[in-house]
Each structure stands twice: as C-alpha cells, then as structure tokens.
C-alpha positions as MATLAB code, in Angstrom:
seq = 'XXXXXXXXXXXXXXXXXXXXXXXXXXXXXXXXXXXXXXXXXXXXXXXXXXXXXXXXXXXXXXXXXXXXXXXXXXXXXXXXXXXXXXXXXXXXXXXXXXXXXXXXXXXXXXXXXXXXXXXXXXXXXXXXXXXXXXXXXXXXXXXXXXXXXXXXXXXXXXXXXXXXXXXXXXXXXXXXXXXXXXXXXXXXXXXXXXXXXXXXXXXXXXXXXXXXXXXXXXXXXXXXXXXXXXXXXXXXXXXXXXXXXXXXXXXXXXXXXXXXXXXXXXXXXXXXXXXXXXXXXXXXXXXXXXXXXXXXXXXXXXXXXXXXXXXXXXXXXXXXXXXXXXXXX';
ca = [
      18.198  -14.819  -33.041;
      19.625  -12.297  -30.544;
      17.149   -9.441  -28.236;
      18.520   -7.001  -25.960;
      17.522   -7.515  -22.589;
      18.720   -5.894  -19.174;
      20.494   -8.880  -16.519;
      21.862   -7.869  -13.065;
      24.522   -9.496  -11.769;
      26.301   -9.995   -8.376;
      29.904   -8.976   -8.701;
      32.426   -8.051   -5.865;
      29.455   -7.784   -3.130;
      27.353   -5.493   -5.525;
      24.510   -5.675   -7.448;
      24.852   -4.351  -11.325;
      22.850   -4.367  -14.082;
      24.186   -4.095  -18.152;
      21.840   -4.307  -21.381;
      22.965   -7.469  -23.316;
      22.364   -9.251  -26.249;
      21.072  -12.985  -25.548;
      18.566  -15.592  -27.226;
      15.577  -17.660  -26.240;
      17.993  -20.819  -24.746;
      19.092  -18.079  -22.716;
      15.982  -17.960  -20.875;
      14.387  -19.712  -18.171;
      12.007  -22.436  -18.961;
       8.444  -22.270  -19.938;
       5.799  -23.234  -22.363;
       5.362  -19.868  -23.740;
       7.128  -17.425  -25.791;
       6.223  -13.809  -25.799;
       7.685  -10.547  -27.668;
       7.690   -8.347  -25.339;
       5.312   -4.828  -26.181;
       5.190   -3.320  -23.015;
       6.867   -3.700  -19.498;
       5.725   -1.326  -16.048;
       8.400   -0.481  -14.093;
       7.388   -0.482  -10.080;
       9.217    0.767   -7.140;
      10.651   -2.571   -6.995;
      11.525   -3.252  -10.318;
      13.691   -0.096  -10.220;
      15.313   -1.760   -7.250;
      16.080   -4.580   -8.773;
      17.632   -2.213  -11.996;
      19.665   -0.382  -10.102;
      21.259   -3.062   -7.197;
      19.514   -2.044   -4.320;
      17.952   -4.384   -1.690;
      17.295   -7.914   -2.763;
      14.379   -8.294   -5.071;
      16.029  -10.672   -7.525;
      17.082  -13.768   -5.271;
      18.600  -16.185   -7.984;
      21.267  -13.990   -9.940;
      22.238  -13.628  -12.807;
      18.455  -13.011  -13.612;
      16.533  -10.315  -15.581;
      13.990   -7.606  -13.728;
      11.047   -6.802  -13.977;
       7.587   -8.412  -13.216;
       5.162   -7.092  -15.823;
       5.083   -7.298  -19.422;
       2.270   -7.527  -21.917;
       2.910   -8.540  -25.813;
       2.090  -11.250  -28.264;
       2.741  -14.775  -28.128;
       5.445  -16.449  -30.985;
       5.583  -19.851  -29.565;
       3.312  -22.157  -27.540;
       3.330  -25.526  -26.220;
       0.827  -24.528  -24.299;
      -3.024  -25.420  -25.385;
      -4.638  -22.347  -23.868;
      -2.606  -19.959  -26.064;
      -1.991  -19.165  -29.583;
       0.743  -17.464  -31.543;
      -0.570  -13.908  -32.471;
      -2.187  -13.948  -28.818;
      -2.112  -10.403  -27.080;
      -1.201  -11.374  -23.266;
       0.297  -10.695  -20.129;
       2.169  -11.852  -17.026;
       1.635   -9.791  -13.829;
       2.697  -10.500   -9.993;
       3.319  -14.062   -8.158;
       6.484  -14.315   -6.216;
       8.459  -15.919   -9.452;
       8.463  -13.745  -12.414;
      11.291  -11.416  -12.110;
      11.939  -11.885   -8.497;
      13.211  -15.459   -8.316;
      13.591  -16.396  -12.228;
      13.775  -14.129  -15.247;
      11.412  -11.290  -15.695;
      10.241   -8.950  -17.775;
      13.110   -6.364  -19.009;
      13.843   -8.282  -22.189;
      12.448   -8.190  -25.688;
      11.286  -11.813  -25.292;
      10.481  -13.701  -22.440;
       9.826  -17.311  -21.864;
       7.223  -18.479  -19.148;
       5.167  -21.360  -18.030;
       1.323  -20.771  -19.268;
       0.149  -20.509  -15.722;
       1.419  -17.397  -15.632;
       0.032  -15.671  -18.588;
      -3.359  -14.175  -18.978;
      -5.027  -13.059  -22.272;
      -5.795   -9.385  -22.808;
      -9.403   -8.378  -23.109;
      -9.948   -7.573  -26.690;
     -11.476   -4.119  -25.524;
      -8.373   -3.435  -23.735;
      -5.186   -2.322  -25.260;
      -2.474   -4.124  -23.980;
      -0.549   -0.664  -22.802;
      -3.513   -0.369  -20.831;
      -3.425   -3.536  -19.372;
       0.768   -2.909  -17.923;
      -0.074    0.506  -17.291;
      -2.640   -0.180  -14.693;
      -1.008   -3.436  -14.020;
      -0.125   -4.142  -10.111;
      -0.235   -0.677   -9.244;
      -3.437    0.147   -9.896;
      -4.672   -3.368   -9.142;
      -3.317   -2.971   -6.160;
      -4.554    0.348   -5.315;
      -8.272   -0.715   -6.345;
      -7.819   -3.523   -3.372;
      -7.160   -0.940   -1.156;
     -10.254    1.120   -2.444;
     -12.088   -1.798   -2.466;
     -11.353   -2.462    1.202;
     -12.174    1.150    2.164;
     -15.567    0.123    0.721;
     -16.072   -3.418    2.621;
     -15.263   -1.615    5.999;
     -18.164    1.307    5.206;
     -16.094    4.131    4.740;
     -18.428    6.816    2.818;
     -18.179   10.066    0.757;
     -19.961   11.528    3.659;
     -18.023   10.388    6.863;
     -15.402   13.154    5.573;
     -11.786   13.235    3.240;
      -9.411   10.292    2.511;
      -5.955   10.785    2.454;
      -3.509    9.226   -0.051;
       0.373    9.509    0.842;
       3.190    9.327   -1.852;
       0.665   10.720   -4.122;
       2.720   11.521   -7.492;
       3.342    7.593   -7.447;
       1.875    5.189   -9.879;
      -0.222    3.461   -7.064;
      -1.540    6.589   -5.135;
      -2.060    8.541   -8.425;
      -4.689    5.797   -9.641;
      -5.907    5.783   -6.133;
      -6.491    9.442   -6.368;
      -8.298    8.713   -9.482;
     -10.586    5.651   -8.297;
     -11.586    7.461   -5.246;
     -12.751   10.948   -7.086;
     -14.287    8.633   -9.356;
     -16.441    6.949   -6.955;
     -17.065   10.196   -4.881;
     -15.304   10.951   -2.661;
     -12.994   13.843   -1.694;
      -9.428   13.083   -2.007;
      -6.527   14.825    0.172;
      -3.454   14.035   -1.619;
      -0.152   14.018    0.465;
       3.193   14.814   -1.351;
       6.530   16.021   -0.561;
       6.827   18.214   -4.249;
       3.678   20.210   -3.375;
       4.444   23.754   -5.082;
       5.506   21.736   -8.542;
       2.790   18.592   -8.412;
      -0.282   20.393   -7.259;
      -1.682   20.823  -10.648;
      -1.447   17.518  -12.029;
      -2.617   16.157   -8.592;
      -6.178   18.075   -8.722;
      -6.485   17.035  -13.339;
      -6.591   13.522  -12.139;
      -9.366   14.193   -9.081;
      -7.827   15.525   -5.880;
      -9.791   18.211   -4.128;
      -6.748   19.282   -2.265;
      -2.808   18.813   -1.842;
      -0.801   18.920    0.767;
       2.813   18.735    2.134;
       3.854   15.338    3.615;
       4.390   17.631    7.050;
       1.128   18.277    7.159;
      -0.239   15.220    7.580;
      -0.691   15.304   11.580;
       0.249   19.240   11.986;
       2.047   17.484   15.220;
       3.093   15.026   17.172;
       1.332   14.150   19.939;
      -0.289   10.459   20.323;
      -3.120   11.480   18.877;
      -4.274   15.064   16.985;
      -7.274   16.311   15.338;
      -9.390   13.999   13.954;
      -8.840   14.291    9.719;
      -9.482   11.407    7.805;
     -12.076    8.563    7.327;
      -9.840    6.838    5.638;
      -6.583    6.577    4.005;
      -4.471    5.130    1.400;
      -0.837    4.722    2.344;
       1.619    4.317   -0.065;
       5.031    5.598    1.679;
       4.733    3.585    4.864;
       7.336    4.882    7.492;
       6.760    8.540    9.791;
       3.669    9.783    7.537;
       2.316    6.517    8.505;
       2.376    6.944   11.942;
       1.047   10.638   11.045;
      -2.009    9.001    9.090;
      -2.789    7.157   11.970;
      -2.710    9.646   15.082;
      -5.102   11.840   12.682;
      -7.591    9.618   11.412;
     -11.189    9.811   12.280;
     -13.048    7.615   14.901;
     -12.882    3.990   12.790;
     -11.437    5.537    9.928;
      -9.704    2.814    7.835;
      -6.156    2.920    6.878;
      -5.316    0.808    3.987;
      -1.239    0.205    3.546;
       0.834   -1.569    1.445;
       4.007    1.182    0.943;
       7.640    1.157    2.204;
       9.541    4.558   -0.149;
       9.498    6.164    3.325;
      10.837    3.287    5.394;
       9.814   -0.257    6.430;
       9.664   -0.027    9.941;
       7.350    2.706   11.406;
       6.689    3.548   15.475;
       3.163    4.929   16.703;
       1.134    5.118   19.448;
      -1.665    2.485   20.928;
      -3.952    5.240   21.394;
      -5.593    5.555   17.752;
      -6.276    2.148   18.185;
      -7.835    1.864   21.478;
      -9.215    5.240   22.067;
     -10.636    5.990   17.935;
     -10.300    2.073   17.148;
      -8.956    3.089   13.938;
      -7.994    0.126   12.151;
      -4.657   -0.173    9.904;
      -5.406   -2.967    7.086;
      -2.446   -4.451    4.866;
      -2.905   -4.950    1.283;
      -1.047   -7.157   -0.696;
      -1.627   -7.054   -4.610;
       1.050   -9.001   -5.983;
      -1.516  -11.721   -7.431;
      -0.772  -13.429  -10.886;
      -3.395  -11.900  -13.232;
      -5.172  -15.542  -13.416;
      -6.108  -15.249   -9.524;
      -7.310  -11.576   -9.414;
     -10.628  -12.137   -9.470;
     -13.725   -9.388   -9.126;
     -11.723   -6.321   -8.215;
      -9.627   -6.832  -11.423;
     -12.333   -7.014  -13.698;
     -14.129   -4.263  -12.141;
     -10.830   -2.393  -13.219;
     -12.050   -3.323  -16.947;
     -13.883   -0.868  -19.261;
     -17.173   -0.278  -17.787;
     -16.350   -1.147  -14.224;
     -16.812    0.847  -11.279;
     -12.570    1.065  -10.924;
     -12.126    1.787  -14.014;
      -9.332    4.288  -13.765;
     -10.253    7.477  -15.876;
      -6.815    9.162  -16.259;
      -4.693    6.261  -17.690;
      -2.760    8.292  -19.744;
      -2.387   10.759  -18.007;
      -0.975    9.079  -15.002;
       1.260    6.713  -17.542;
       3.373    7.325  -20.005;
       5.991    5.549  -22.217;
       9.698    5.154  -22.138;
      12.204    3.941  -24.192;
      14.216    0.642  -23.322;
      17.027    2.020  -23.498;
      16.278    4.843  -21.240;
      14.898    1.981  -18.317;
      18.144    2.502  -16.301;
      18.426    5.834  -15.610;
      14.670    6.635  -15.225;
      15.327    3.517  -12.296;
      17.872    5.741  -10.650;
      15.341    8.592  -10.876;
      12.425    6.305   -9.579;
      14.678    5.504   -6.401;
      15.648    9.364   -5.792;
      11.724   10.000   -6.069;
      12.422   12.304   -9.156;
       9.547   11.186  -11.450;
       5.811   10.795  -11.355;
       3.020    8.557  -12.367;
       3.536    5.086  -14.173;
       6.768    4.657  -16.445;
       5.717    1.765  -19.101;
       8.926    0.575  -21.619;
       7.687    0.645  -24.855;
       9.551   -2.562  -26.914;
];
C-alpha cells in the first residue's frame, strides 16, 4: 500500500521538501501503526517544511511532531487497532526520526497517548503543544502569585497559536489581557472574540527605550522573544513575572540589569515540548472541565488541506496567518 507523505531532503547545501508516495517499510521503526487524522503545524514544523534552520537532524526524514488518528497495527499491549491516539513533543518525533506529515506513521508505544473519549481528537492536535505549552506558562504566572488585581498581562506575538490560547486561558481565569501584535488595524477584532481587553502595536510595548519605563505589566507571556522582549521587561511591574518560551522575533535579545535589580522582575523559561505521557496536571487541567480549558478552540484553529501544508509553511514563516493550522488527513 502506498500514502502520500511530505520528506525533506538535503540536496546541494539546501534543505527541500516534495510530497511523495511511500509505504509502511518506508518508515522508521516502532510498535505502532497509526492513520494519520490530524497533524498541527508549529512554528517549527513550518521550518522544518520549508528548509530553514535545522529542526530535522537525520535527513531524509518527514516533519512534523503532532498527529492524532487511529491505530491499524499494534505490537504493542497497551493499544488496540480502532484506538483514537496521539503523539505530541519529545526531542524524537519529527525532529530526529520521522514525524508526523504523512498519512501513516509508525512509532514506538512510548510515544503514543490515548485520546480521552470526551475529547475529539482535532481537539486534542489543535491544542496540542501550543496550548499545552501556553497553559505552563499560565500556570507559572499562577505559582509565582501574579493576580487579576496586581494589574494587565501582556501576551506578545498574539495572532499565534500559542499566545492566542494564552489570550484565551488568561480571560478565562480573570484576568485582563493586553495583547501585543504587529497587524493591529486588521487583527484587533478577532483578538478581543477570543478575550483580550485591549490590542496593541508591538511598538508600544515600552513607548521607549530607556533601561527601564513606566511600570505596565504584572506579568507577561512572551511568545516572539527578541527586542519586544527586552521591551516586556524594562516595563513590567515591581515582581511582575515574565514567562518566555518564543524566538519569531530573534533568539538572542539584549536588556538592561536594572528590571532585575531595581523591580526584581523575574524572566522564567518555559519549555513544553513534553511527550503527552509525561504532561501531567497542567495537561489534564486543559481537559473538558478543567480550569485551562481553552474556550475558543475553534475559533483559534482551523483545518487545512494536506496538500495545501507547504505553502501555508511559507506563509507561517512570513508571519502571514493566524491562530492554529491543523492538516486534516
């Protein structure tokens, strides 16, 4: 039986990636065989798709490093065929071994996690690492004691997958939500449906660039990493909490000691690229009924076709989309 799947290769110095026809021995190992329903595509994964930086390390290799779907084959005693499942995150699947952009894909059981028979397994990839990893950040904010009432959190890169279910948790739990954008006069509207109180231009972050302005936010959520990082930080509150786990805007940033050691404003990294299996409480509050619960799913994600993947990748990278693009097998 042949699939279609999307493989990058390493030709003449440069990354490219083609849609090809293959079959299950084409695969890399594993004791479980899914067909593919669903796959996210991150900032990374478009990466990958379209040959820039390094997130595949073993080529020729296919991207992508979330899929949900039903199992067709199982060695594997914790799983049946018919199964409704997913593999999410780890530092393997679709970043050192084949991944996700392929109507079957073949992995070892420790990687796959059933789908909560409440939850529809779109649901599960559309929330996925980016909201996972957004509700760690949230989650963080929380742990530290940052409150409705100590005043506004900011979330940078907002039309993004992450910061838009960020925006979302946050109103959800409370509290008022600054979202920070560079497409303010076309995004503002969809911003505020999914919770944020107000929008504003990526230049406005700071409103200037001394070591350390007004005093702005409690907290913040920074997806972009880069100069509005170093703008979160010289205008957050006295120990506000910056949560950041972005680089779209750059992967270096320079600020100044003061916010630090004058406002002791601390700058927390989050890292949410956990296998499903390991995610623990903040996951499962992410579940119906929990407290993260995202309440604009569908409106912050949306379906694509497969064959579409590659140039909505090249859009992706020239930040020309918004929200959460999910292939639909």
């Amino acid at each position: 039986m042949k699939f279609k799947a999307i493989k990058l290769y390493e030709e003449n110095g440069k990354r490219i990636s083609r849609m090809i026809e293959q079959t299950i021995d084409d695969l890399a190992p594993g004791d479980v065989v899914i067909q593919s329903q669903y796959a996210a595509v991150n900032y990374k994964d478009a990466r990958a798709v379209t040959g820039v930086g390094k997130v595949l390390s073993n080529l020729p290799a296919v991207p992508g490093v979330e899929v949900a779907g039903l199992v067709v084959e199982s060695s594997n005693d914790q799983f049946k065929v018919g199964d409704v499942v997913t593999v999410q995150g780890g530092r393997e699947f679709g970043m050192r071994r084949d991944g996700a952009y392929s109507e079957y894909v073949r992995v070892p059981g420790s990687w796959v996690a059933h789908v909560p028979e409440d939850t529809d397994p779109f649901e599960s990839v559309a929330m996925g690492l980016a909201a996972y990893t957004s509700a760690l950040a949230v989650d963080e904010l929380l742990l530290r004691g940052v409150k409705p009432e100590h005043g506004p959190i900011l979330v940078t890169g907002a039309t993004g997958g992450s910061s838009s279910f960020a925006i979302d948790m946050l109103a959800g739990l409370g509290y008022r939500v600054v979202a920070s954008t560079g497409k303010k006069d076309t995004e503002a509207a969809y911003l505020k449906s999914i919770g944020a109180a107000e929008v504003i231009g990526r230049d406005e972050i700071a409103g200037g660039d001394k070591s350390l302005e007004e005093q702005r936010w409690a907290g913040a959520i920074d997806a972009v990493g880069g100069k509005p990082l170093d703008d979160v930080l010289r205008s957050t509150k006295q120990r506000g909490v910056v949560c950041a786990f972005g680089n779209a805007a750059g992967e270096t940033f320079s600020t100044s000691i003061y916010p630090f050691i004058l406002r002791a404003v601390s700058l927390v990294g989050i890292n949410g690229n956990h296998p499903v299996p390991t995610r623990g409480g903040v996951w499962q509050r992410m579940q119906k009924g929990g407290d993260l619960r995202p309440k604009h799913i569908h409106q912050i994600a949306y379906t694509i076709a497969f064959d579409d993947l590659k140039s909505h990748c090249d859009k992706l990278i020239s930040s020309g989309v918004r929200g959460r693009a999910v292939v639909q097998f």
